[in-house]
C-alpha positions as CSV (number, residue, x, y, z in Angstrom):
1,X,14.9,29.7,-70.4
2,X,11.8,29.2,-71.8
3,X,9.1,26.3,-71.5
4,X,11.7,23.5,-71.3
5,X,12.7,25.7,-67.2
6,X,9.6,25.5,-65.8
7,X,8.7,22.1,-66.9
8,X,11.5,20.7,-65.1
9,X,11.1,23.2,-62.5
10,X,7.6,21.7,-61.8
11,X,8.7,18.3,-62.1
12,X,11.6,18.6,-59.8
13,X,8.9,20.2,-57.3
14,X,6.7,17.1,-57.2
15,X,9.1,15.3,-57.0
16,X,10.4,16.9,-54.2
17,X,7.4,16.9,-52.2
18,X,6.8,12.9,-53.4
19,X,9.8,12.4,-52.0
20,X,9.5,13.9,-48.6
21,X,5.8,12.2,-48.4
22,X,7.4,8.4,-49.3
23,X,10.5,8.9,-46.7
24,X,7.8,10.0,-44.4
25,X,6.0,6.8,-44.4
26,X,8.8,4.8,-44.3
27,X,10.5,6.4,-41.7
28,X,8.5,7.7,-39.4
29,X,6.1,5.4,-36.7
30,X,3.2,5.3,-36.9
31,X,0.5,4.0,-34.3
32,X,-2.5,3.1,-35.3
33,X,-4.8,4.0,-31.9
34,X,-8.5,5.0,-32.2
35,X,-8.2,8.3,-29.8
36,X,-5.9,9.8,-32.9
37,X,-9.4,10.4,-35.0
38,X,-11.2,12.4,-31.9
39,X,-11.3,16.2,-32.2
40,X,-8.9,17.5,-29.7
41,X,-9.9,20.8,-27.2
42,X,-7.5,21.8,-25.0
43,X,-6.9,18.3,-23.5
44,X,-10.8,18.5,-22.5
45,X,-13.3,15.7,-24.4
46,X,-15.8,17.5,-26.4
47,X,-19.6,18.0,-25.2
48,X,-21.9,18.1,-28.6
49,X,-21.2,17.7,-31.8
50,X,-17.5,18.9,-32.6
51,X,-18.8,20.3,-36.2
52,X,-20.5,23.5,-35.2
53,X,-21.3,27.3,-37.3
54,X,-19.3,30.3,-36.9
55,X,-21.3,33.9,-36.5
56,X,-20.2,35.2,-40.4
57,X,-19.1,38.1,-38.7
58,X,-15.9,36.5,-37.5
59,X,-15.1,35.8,-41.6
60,X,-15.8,39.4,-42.4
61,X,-13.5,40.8,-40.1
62,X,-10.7,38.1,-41.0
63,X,-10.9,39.3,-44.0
64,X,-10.7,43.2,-43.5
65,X,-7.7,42.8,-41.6
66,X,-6.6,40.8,-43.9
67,X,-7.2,43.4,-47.0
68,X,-5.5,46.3,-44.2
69,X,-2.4,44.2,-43.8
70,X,-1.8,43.3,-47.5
71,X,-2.2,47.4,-47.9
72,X,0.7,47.6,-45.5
73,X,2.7,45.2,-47.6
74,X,2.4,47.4,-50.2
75,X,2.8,50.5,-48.8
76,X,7.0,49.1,-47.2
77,X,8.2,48.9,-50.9
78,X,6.6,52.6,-51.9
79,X,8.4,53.9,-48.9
80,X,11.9,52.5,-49.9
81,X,11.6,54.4,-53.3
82,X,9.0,57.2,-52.6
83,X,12.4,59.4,-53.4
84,X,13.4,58.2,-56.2
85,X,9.9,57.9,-58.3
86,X,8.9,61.1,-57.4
87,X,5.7,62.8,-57.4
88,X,3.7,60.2,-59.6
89,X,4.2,57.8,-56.4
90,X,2.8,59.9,-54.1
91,X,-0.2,60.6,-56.1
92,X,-0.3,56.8,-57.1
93,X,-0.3,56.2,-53.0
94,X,-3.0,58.9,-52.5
95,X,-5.3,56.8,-54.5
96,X,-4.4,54.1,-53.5
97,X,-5.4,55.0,-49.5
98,X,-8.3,56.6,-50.6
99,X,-9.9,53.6,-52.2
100,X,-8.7,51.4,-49.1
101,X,-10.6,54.3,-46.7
102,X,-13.8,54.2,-48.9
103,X,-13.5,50.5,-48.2
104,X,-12.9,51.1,-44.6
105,X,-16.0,53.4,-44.1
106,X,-18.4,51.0,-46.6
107,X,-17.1,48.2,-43.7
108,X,-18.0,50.8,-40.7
109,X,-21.0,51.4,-42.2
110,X,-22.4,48.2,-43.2
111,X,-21.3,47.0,-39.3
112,X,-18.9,44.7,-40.2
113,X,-16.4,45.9,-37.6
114,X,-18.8,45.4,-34.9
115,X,-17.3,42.7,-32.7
116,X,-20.3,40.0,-31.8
């Protein structure tokens, strides 16, 4: 299993997805109507231009929930074996929170949890 694997692996995966992309095209109908290209709101026509900025803020706090629910993906296979590896673990996990609350208070601090 060596190079030769994951050459064909990775050809077998384009082709794969060529594959459902051509039989889509073929298969499928399509209709070619000029209210397809307008952006779509709830079944309302837009007022303005549809292309408008976001407040940063809504970024930064996808983001922090994002970091605090890849911590709890982490934290489900530590509990499984938190048994079995001992007290290394739970220092390794101690850390581990600590740096993810000094994260959570540089965040509180800097305001980025501040709904607008």
């Amino acid at each position: 299993m060596g190079s030769a694997s994951l050459i064909l692996l990775l050809i077998c995966g384009m082709a794969f997805a060529a594959g459902g992309i051509l039989l889509s095209l073929l298969l499928a109908k399509s209709s070619k109507n000029s209210q397809k290209g307008l952006p779509y709101e709830c079944g309302i026509d837009t007022i303005g231009p549809s292309w408008i900025q976001f407040n940063v803020g809504y970024y930064l706090f996808a983001l922090i929930f994002l970091v605090f629910d890849v911590e709890l993906v982490f934290m489900y296979p530590w509990a499984v074996v938190v048994k079995e590896v001992g007290m290394i673990a739970l220092f390794e996990i101690i850390i581990f929170l600590f740096i993810l609350f000094m994260g959570f208070i540089y965040a509180w601090k800097k305001g980025a949890l501040k709904w607008m």
